[in-house]
ROLUM-155536 format. One record per atom (N, C-alpha, C, O): residue in one letter; atom name; y negated, x negated, z. Coordinates in Angstrom, 2 decimals. Each point is the difference from the previous one (the first is absolute). Layout:
! residues N
{code: A; site: CA; py: Y; px: X; pz: Z} $
...
! end
This chain:
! residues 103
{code: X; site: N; py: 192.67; px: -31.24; pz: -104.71} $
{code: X; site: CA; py: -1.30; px: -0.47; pz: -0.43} $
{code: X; site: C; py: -0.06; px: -0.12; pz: -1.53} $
{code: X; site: O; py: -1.03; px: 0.24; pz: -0.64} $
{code: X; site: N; py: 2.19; px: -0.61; pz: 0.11} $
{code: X; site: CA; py: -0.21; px: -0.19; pz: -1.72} $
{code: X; site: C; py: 0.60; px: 0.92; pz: -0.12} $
{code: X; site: O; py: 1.06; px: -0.23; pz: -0.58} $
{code: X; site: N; py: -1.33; px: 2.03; pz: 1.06} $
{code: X; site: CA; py: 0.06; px: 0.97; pz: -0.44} $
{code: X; site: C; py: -1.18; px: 0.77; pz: -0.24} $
{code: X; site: O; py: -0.18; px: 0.71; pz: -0.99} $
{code: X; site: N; py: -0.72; px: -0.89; pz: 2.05} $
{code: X; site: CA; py: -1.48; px: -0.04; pz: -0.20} $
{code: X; site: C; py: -0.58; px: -0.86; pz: -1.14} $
{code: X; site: O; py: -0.79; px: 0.50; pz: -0.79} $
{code: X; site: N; py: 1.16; px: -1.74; pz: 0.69} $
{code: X; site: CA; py: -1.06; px: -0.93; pz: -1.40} $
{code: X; site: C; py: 0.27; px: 0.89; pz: -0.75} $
{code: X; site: O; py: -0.81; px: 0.81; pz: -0.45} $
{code: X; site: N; py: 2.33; px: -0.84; pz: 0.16} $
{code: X; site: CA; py: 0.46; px: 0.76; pz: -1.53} $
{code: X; site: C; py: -0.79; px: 1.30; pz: -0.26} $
{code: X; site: O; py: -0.75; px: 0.13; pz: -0.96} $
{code: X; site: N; py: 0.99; px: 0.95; pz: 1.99} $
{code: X; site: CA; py: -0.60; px: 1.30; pz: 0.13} $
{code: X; site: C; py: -1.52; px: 0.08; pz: -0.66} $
{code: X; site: O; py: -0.51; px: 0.99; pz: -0.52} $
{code: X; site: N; py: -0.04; px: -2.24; pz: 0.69} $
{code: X; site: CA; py: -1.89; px: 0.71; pz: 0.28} $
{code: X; site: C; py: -0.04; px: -1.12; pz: -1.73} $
{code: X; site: O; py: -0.93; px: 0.09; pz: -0.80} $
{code: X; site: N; py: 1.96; px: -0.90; pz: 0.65} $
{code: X; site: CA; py: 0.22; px: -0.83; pz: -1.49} $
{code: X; site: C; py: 0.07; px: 1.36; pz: -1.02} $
{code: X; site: O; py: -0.69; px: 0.21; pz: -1.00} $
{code: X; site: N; py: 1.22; px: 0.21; pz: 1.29} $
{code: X; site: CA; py: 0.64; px: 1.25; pz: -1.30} $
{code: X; site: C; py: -1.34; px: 1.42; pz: 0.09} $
{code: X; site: O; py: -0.29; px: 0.73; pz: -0.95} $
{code: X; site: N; py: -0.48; px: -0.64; pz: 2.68} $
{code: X; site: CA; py: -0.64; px: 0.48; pz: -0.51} $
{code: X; site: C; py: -1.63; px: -0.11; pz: -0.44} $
{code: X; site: O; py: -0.92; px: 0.74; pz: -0.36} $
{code: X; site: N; py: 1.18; px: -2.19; pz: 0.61} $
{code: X; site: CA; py: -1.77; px: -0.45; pz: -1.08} $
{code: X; site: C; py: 0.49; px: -0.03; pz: -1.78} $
{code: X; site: O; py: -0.75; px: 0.05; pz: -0.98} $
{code: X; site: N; py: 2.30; px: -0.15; pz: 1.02} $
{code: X; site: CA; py: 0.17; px: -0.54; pz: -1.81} $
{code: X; site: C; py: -0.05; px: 1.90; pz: -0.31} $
{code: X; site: O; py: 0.94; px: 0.51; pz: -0.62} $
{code: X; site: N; py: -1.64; px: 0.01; pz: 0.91} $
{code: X; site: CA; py: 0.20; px: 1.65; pz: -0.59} $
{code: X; site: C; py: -0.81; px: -0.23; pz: -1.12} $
{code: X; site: O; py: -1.20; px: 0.01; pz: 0.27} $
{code: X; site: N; py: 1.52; px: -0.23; pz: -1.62} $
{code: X; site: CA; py: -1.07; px: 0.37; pz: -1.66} $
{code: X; site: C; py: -0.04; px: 0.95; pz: -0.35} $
{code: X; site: O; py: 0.76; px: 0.92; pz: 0.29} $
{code: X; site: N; py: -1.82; px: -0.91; pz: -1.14} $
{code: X; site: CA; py: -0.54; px: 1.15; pz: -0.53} $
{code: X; site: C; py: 0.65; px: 0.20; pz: -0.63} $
{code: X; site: O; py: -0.34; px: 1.14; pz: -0.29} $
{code: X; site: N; py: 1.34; px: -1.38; pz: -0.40} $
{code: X; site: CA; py: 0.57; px: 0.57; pz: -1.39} $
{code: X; site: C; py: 1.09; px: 0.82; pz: 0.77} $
{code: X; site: O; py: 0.15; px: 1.01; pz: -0.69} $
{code: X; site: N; py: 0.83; px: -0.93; pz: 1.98} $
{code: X; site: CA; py: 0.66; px: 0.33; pz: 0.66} $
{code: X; site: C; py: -1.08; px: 1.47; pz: -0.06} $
{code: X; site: O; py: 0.43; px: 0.99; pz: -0.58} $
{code: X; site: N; py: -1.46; px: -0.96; pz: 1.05} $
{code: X; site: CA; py: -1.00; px: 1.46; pz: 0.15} $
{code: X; site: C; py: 0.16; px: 0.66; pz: -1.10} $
{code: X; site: O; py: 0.52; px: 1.09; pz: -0.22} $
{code: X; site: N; py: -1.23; px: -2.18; pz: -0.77} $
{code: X; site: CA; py: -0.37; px: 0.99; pz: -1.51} $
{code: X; site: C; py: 1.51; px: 0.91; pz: -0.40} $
{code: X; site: O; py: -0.06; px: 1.15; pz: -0.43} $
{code: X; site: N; py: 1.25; px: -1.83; pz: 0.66} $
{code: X; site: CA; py: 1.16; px: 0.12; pz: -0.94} $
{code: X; site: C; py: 0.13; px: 1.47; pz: 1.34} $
{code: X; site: O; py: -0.13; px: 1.06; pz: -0.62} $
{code: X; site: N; py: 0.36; px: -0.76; pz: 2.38} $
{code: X; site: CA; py: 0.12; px: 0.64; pz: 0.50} $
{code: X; site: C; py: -1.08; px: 1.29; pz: -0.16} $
{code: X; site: O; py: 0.27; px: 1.20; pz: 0.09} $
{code: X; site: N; py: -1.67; px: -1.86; pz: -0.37} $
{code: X; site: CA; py: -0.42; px: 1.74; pz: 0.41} $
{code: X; site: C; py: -0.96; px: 0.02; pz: -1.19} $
{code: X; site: O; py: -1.12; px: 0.52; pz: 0.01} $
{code: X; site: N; py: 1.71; px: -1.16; pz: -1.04} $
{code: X; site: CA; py: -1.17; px: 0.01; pz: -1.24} $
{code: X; site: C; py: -0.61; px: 1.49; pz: -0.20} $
{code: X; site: O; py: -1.18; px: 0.02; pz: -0.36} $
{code: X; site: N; py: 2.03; px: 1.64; pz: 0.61} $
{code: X; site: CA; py: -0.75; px: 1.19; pz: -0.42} $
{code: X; site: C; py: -0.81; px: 0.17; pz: 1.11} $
{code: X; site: O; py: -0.99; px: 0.64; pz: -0.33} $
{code: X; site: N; py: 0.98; px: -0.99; pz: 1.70} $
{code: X; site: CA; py: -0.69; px: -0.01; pz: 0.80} $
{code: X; site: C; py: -1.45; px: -0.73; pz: -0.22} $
{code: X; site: O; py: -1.08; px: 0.56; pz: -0.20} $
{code: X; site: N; py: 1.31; px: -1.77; pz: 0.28} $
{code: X; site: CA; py: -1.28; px: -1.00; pz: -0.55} $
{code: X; site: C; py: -0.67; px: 0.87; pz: -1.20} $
{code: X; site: O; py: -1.14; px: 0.43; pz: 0.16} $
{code: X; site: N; py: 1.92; px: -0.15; pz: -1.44} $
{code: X; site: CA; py: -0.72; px: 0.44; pz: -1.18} $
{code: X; site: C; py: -0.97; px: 1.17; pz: 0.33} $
{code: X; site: O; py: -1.17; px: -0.01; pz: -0.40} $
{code: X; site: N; py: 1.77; px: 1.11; pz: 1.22} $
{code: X; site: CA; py: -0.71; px: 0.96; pz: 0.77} $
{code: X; site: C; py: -1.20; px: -0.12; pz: 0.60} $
{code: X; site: O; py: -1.12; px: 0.42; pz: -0.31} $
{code: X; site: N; py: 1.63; px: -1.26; pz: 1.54} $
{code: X; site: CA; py: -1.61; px: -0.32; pz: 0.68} $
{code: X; site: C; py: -0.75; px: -0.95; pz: -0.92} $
{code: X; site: O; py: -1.12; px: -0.07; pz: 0.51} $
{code: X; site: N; py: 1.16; px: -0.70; pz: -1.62} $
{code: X; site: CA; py: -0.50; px: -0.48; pz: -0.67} $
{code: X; site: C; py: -0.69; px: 0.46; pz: -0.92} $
{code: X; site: O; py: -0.91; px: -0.71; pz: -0.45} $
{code: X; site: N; py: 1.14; px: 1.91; pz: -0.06} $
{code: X; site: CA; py: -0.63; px: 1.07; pz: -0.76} $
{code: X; site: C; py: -0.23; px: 1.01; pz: 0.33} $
{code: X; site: O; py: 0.18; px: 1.01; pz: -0.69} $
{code: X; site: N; py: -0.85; px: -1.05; pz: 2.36} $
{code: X; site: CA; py: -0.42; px: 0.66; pz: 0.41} $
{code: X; site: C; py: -1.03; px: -0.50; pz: 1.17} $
{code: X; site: O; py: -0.37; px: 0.49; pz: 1.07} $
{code: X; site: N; py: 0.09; px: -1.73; pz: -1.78} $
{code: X; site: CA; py: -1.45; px: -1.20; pz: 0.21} $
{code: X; site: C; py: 0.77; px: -0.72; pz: 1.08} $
{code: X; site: O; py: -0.87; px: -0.82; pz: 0.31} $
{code: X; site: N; py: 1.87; px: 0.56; pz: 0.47} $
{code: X; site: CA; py: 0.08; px: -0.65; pz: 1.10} $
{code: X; site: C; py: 0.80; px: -1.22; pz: -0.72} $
{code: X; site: O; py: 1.05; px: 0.20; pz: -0.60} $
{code: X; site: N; py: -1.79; px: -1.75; pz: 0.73} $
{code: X; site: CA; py: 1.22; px: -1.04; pz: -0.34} $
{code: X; site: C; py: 0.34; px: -0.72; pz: 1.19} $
{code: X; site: O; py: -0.45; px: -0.64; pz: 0.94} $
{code: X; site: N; py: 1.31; px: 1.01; pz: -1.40} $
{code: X; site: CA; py: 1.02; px: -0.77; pz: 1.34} $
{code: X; site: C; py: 0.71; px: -0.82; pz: -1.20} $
{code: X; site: O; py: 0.07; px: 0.38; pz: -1.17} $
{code: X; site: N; py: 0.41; px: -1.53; pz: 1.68} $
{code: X; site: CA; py: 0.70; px: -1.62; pz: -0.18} $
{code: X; site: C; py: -0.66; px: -0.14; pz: -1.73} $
{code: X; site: O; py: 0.64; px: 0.07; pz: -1.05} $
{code: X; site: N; py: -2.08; px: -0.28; pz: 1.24} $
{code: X; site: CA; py: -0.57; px: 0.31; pz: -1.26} $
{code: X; site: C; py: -1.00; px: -1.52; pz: 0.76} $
{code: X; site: O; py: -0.50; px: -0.10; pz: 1.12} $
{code: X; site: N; py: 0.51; px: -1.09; pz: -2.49} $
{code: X; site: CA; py: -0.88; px: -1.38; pz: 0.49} $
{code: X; site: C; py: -1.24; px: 0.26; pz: 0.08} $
{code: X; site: O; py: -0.60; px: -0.09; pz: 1.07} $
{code: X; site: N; py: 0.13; px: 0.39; pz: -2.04} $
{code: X; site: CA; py: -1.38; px: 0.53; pz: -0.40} $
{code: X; site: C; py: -0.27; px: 1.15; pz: -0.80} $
{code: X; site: O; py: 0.71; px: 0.08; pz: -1.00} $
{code: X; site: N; py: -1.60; px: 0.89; pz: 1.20} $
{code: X; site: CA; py: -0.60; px: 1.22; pz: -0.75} $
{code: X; site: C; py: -0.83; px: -0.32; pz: -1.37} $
{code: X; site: O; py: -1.08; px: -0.58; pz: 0.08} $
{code: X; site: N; py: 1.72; px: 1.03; pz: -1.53} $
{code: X; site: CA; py: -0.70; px: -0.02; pz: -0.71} $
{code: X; site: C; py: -1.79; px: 0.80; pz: -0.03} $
{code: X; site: O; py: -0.66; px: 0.14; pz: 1.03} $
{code: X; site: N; py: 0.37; px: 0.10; pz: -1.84} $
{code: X; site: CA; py: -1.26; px: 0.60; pz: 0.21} $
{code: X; site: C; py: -0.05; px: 1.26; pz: -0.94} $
{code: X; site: O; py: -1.06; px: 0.58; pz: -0.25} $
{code: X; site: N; py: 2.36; px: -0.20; pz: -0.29} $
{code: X; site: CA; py: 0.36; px: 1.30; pz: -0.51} $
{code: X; site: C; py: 0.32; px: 0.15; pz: 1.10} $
{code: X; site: O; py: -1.06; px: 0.19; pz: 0.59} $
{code: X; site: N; py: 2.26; px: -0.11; pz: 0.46} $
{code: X; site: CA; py: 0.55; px: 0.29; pz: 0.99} $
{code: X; site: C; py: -1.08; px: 0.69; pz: 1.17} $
{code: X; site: O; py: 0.07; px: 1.09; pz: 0.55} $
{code: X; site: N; py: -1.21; px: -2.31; pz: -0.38} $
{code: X; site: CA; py: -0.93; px: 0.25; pz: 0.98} $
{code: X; site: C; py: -0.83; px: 1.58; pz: -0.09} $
{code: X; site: O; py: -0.15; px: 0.85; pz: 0.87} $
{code: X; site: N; py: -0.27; px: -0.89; pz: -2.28} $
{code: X; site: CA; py: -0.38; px: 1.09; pz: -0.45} $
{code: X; site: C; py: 0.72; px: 1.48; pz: 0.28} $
{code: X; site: O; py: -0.46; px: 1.07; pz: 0.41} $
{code: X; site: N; py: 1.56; px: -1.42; pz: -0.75} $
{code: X; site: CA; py: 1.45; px: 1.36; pz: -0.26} $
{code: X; site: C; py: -0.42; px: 0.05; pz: 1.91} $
{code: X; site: O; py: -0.63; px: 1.04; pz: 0.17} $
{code: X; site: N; py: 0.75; px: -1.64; pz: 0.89} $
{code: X; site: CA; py: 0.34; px: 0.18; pz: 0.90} $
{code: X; site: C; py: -1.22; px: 0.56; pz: 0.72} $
{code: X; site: O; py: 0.18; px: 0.74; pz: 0.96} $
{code: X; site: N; py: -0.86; px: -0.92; pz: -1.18} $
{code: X; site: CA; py: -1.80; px: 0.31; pz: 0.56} $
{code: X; site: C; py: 0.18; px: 1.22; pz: -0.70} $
{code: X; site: O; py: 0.10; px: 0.95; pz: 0.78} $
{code: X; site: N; py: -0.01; px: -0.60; pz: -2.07} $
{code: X; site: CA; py: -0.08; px: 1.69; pz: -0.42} $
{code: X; site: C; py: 0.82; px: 0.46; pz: 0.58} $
{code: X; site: O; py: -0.42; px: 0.93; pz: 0.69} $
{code: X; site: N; py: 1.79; px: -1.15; pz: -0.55} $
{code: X; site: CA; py: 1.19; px: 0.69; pz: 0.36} $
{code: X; site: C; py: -0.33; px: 0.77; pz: 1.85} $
{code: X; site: O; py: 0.03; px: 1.17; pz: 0.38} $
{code: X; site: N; py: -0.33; px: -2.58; pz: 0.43} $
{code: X; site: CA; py: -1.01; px: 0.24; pz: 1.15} $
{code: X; site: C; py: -1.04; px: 1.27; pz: -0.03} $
{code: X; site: O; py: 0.28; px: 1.05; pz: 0.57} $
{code: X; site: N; py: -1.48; px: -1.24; pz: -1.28} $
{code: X; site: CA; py: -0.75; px: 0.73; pz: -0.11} $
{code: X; site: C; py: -0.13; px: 1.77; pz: -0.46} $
{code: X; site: O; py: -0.54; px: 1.03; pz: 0.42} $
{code: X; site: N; py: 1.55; px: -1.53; pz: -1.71} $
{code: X; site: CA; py: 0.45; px: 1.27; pz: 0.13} $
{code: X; site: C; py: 1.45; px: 0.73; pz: 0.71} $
{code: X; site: O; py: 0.78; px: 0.75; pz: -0.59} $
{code: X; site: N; py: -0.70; px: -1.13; pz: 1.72} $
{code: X; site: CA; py: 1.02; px: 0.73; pz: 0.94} $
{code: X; site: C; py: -1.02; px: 0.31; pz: 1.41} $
{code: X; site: O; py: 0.11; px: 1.08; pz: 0.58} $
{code: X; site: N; py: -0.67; px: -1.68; pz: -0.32} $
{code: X; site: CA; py: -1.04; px: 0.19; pz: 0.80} $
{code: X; site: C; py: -0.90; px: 0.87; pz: 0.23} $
{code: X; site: O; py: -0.40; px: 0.46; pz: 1.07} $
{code: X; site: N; py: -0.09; px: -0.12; pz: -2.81} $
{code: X; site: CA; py: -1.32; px: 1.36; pz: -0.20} $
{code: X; site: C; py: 1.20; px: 0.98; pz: -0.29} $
{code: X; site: O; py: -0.38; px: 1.14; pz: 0.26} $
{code: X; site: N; py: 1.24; px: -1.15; pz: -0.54} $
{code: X; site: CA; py: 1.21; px: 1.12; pz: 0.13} $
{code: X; site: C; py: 0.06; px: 0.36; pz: 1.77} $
{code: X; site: O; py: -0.01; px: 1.17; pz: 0.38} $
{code: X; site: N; py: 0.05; px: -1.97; pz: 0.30} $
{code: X; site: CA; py: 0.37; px: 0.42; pz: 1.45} $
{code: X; site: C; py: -1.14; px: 0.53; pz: 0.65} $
{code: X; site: O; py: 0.03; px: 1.03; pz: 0.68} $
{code: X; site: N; py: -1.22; px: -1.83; pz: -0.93} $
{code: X; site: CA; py: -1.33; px: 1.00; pz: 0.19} $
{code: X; site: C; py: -0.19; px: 1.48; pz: -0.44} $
{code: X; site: O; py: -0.26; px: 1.04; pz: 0.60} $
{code: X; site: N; py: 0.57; px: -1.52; pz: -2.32} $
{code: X; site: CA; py: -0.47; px: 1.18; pz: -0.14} $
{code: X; site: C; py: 0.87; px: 1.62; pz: 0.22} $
{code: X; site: O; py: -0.38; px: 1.16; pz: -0.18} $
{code: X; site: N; py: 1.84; px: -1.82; pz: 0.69} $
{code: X; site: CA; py: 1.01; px: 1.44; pz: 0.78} $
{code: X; site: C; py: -0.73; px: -0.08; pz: 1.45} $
{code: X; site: O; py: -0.03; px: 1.04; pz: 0.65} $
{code: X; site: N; py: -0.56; px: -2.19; pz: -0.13} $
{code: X; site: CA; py: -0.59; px: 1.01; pz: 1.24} $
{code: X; site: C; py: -1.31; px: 0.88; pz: -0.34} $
{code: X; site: O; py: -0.48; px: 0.96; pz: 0.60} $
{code: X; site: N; py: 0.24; px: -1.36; pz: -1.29} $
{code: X; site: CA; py: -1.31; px: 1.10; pz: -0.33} $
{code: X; site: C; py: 0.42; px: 0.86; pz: -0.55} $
{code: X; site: O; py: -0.59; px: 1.03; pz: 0.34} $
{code: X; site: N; py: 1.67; px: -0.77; pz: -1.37} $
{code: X; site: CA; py: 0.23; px: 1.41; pz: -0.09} $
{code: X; site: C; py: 0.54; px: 0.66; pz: 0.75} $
{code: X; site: O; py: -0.17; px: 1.22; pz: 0.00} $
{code: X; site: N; py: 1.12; px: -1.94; pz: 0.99} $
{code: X; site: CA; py: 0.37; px: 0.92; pz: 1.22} $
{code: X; site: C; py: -1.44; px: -0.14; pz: 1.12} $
{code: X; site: O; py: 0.40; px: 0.14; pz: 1.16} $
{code: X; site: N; py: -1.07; px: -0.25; pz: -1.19} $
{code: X; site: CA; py: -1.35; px: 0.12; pz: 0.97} $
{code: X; site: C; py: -0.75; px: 1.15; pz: -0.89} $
{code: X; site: O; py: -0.91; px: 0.70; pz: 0.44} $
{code: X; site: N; py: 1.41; px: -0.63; pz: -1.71} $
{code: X; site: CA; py: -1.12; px: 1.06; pz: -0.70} $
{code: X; site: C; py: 0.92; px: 1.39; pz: 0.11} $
{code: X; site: O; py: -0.44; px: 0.96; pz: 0.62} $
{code: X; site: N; py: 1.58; px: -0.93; pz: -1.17} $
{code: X; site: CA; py: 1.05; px: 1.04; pz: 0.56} $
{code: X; site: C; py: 0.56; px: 0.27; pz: 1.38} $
{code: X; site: O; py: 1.20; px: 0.25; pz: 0.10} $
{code: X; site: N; py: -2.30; px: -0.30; pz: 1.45} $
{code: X; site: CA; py: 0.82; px: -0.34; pz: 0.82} $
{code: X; site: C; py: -0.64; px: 1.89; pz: 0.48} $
{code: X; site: O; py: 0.41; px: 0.21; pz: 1.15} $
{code: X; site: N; py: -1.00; px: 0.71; pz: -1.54} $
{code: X; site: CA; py: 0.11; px: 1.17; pz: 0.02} $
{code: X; site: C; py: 1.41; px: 0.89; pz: -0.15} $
{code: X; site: O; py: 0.35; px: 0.91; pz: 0.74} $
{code: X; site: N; py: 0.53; px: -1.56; pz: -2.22} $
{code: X; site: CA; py: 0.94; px: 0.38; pz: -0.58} $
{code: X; site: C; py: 1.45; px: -0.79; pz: 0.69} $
{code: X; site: O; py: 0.29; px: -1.17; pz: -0.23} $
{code: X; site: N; py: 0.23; px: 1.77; pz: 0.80} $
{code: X; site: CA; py: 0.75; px: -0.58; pz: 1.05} $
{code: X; site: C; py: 1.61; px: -0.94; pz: -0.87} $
{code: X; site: O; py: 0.59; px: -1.07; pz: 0.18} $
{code: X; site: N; py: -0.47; px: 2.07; pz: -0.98} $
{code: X; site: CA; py: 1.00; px: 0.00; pz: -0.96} $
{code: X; site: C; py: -0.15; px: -1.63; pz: -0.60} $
{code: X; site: O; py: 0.82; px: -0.91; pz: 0.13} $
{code: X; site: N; py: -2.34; px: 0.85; pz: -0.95} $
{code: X; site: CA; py: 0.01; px: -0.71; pz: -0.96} $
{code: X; site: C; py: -0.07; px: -1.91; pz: 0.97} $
{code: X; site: O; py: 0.48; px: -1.13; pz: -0.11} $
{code: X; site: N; py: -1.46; px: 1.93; pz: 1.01} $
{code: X; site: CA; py: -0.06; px: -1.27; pz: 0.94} $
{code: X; site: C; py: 1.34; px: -0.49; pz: 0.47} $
{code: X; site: O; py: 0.22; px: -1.18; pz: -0.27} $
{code: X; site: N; py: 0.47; px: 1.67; pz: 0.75} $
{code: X; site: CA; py: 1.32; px: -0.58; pz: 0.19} $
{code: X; site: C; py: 0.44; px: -0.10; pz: -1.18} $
{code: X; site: O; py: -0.33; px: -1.16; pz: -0.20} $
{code: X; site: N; py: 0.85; px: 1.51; pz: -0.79} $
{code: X; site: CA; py: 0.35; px: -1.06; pz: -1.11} $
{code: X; site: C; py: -0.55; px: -1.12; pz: 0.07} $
{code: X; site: O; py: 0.73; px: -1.00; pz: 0.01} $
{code: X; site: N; py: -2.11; px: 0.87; pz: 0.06} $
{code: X; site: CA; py: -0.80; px: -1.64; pz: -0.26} $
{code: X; site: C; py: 0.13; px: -0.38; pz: 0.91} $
{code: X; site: O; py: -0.09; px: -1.22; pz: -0.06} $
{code: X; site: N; py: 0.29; px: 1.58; pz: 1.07} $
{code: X; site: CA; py: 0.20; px: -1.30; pz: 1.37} $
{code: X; site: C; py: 1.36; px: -0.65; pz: -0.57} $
{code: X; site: O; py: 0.18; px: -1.09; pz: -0.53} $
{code: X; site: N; py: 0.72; px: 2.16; pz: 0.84} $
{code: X; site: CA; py: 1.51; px: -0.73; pz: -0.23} $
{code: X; site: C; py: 0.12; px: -1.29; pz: -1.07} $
{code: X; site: O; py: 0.87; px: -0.87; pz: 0.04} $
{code: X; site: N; py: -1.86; px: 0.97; pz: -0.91} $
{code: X; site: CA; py: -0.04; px: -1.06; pz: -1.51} $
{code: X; site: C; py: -1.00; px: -1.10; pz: 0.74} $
{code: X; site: O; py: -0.06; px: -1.13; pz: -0.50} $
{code: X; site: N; py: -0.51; px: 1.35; pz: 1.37} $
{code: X; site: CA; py: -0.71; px: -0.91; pz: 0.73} $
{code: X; site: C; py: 0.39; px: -0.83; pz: 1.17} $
{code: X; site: O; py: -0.44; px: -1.12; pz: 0.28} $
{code: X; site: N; py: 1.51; px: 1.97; pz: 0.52} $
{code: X; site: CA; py: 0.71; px: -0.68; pz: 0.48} $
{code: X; site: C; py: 0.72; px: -0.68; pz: -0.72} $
{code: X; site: O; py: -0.15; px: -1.18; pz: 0.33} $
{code: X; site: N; py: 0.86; px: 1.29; pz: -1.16} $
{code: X; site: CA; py: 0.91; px: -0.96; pz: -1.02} $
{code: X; site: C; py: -0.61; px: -1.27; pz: -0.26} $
{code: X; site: O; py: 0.34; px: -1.18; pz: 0.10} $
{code: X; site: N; py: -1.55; px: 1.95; pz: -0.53} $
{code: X; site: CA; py: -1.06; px: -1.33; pz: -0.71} $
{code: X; site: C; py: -0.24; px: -1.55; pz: 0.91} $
{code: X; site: O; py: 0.00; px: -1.20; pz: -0.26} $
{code: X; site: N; py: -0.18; px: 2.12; pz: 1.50} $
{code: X; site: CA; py: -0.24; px: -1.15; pz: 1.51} $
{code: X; site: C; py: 0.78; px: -0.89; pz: 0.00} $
{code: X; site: O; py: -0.30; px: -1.20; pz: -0.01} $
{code: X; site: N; py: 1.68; px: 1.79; pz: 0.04} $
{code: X; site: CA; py: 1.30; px: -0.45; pz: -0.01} $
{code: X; site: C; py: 0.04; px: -1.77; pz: -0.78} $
{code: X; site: O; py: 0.17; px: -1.16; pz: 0.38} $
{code: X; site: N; py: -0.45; px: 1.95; pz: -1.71} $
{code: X; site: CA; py: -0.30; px: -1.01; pz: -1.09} $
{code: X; site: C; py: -0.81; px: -1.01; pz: 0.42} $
{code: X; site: O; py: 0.33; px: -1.16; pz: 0.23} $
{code: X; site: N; py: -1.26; px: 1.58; pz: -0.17} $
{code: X; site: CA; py: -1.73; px: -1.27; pz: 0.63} $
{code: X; site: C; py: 0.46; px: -0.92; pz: 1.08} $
{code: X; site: O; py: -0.49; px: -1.05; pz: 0.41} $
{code: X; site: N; py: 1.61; px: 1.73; pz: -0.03} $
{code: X; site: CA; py: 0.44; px: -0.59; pz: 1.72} $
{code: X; site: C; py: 0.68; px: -1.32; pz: -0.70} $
{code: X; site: O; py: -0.18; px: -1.17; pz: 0.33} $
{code: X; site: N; py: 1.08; px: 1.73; pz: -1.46} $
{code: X; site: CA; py: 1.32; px: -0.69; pz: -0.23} $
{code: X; site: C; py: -0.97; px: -1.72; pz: -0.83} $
{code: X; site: O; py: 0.36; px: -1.18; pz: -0.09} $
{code: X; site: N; py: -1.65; px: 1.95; pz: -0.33} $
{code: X; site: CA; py: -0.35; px: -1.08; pz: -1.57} $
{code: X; site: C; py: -1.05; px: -0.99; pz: 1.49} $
{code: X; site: O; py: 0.23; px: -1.21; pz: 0.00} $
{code: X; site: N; py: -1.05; px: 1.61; pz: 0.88} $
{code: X; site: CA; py: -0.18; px: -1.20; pz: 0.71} $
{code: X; site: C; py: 0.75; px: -0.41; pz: 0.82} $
{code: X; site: O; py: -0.44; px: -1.02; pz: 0.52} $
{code: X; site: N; py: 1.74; px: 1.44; pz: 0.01} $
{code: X; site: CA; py: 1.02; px: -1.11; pz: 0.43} $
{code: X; site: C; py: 0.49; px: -0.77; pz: -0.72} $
{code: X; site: O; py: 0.03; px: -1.19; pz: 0.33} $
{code: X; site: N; py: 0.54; px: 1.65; pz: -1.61} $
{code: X; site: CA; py: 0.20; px: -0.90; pz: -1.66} $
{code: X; site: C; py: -1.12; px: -1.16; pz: -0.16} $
{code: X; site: O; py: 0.37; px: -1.09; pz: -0.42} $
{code: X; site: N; py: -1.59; px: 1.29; pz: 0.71} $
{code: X; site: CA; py: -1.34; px: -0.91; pz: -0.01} $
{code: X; site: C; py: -0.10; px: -1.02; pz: 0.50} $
{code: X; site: O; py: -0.52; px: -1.07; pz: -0.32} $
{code: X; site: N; py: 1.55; px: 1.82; pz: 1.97} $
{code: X; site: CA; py: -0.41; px: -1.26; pz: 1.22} $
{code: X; site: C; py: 1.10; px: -0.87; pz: -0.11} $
{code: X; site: O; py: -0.23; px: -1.12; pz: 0.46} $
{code: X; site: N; py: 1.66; px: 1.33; pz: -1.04} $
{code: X; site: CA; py: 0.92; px: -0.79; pz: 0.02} $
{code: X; site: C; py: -0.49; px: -0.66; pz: -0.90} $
{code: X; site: O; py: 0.16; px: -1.15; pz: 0.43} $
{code: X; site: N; py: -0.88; px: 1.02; pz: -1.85} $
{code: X; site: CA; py: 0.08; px: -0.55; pz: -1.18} $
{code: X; site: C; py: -0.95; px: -1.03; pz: 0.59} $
{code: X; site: O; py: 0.15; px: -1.19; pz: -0.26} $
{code: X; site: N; py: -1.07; px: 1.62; pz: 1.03} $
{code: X; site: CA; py: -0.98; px: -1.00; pz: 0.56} $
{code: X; site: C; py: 0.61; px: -1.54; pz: 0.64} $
{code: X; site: O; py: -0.78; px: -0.83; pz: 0.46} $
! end
């Protein structure tokens, strides 16, 4: 039984500085690349950077389906743009699961 207290003791004392010091290029990454994670509050430079950064990855993913919807005669070119679109999905997939954990 006081293998259990101890156990679930050690794992509520987990700090942040234990994170920062383990995956600081990780954090810096998704951090400059609008997602904050173990971040208190959002400045209002930050908010900004992250709403453009958003926005413009977004009219990028639109606008490869429309050029593969406008090249979809040209079989060649259309498959290039899907494949960059599939990628893209990939991405969108990865940044609202990133969203829902931060939530």
């Amino acid at each position: 039984m006081e293998y259990v207290q101890n156990k679930s003791k050690t794992e509520v004392s987990c700090d942040k500085e234990l994170n920062q010091s383990r995956f600081k290029t990780l954090l810096y990454f998704l951090r400059l690349g609008g997602i904050p994670l173990q971040i208190k509050s959002l400045s209002k430079l930050q908010t900004l950077y992250k709403t453009v950064c958003v926005v413009c990855y977004y009219s990028t993913y639109v606008c490869g389906f429309m050029d593969t919807f406008v090249h979809r005669h040209d079989l060649s070119e259309a498959v290039k743009k899907l494949r960059i679109n599939f990628a893209m999905s990939l991405v969108a997939w990865m940044h609202f699961s990133l969203r829902y954990v931060t939530r």
